[in-house]
Residue frames relative to the residue before (quaternion, step in Angstrom):
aa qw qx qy qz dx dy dz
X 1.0000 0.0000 0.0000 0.0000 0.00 0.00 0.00
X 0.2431 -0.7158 0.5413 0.3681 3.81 -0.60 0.88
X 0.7582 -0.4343 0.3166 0.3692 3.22 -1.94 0.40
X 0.5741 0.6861 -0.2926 0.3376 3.85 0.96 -0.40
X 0.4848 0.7294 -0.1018 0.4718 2.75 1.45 -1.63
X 0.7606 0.4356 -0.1140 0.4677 3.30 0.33 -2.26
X 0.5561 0.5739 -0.2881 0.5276 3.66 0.76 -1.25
X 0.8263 0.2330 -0.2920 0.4215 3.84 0.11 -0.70
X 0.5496 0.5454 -0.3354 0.5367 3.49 0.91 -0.08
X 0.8145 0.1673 -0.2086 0.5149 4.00 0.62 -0.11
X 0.5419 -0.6130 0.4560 0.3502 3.16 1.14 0.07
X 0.8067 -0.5042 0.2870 0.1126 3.68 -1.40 0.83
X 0.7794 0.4105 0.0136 0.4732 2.38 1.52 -1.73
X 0.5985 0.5960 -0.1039 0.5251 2.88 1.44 -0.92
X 0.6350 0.5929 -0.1711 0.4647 3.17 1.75 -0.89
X 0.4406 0.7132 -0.2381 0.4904 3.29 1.96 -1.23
X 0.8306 0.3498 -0.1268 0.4143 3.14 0.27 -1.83
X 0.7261 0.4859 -0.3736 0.3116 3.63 0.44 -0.14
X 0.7005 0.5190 -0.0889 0.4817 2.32 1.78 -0.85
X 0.3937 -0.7420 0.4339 0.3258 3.76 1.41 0.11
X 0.7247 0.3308 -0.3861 0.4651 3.57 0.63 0.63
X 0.7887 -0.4517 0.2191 0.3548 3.54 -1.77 0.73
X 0.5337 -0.6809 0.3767 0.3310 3.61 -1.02 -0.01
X 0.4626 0.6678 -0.2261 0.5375 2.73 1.56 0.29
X 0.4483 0.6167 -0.3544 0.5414 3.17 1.58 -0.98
X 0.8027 0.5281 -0.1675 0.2206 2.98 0.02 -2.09
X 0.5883 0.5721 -0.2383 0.5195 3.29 1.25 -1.11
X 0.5946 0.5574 -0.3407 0.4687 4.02 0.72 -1.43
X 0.6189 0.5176 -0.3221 0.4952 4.00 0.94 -1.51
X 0.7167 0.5399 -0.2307 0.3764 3.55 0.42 -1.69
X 0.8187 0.2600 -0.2092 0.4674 3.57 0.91 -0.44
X 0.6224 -0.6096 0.2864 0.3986 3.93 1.47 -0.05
X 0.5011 0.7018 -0.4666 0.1966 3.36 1.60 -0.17
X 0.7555 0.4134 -0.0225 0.5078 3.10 1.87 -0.99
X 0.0156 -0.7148 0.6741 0.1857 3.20 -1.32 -0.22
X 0.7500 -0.4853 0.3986 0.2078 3.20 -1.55 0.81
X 0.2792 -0.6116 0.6730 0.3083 4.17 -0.34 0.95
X 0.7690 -0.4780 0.2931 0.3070 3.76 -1.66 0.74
X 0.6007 0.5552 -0.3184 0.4792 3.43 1.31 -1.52
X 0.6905 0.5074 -0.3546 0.3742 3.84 0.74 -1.24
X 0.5619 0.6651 -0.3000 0.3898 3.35 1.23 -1.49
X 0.7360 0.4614 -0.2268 0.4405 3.90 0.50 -1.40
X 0.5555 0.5998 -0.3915 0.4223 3.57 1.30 -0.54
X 0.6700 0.5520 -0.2040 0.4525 3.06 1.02 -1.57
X 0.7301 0.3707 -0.3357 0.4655 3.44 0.56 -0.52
X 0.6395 0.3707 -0.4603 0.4917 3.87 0.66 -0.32
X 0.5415 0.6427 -0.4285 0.3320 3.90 0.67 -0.56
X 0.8602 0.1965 -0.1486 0.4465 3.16 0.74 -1.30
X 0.6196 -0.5705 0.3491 0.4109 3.44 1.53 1.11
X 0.7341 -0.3219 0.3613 0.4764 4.09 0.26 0.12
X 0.5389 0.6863 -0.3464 0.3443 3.65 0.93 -0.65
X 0.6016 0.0039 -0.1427 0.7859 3.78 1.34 -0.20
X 0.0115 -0.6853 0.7158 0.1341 3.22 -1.20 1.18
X 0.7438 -0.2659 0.3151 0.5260 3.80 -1.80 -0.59
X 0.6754 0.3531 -0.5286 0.3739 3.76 0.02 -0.36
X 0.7446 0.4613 -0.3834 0.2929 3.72 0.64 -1.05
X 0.4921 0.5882 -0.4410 0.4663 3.96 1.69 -0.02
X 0.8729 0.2172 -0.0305 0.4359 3.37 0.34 -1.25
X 0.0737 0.7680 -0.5695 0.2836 3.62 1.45 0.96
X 0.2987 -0.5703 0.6826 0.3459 3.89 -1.14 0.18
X 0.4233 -0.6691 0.5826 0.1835 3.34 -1.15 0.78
X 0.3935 -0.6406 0.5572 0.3526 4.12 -0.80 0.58
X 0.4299 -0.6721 0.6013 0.0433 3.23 -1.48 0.74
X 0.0774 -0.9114 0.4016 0.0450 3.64 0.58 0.72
């Protein structure tokens, strides 16, 4: 599941807190402005158990 996905399904906030970063963070990921620095990235993957791994954070997105 990519990290966007995951973000809209638990919600920002919720997304913050598991994740140890701001809701803002979460929201910046959830919409593509951002991406996750490595240390944040590895959280995210053990948090959500394998369920977002590194390809589905840092996937290139298609251009359409």
């Amino acid at each position: 599941m990519n990290l966007t996905s995951y973000i809209e399904l638990i919600g920002d906030k919720a997304a913050a807190e598991l994740f140890g970063i701001t809701e803002r963070a979460a929201m910046s990921y959830r919409l593509g402005d951002r991406k996750p620095r490595p240390e944040v990235a590895q959280r995210i993957v053990d948090k959500t158990n394998g369920k977002v791994g590194w390809a589905d954070i840092y996937a290139l997105e298609k251009v359409v």
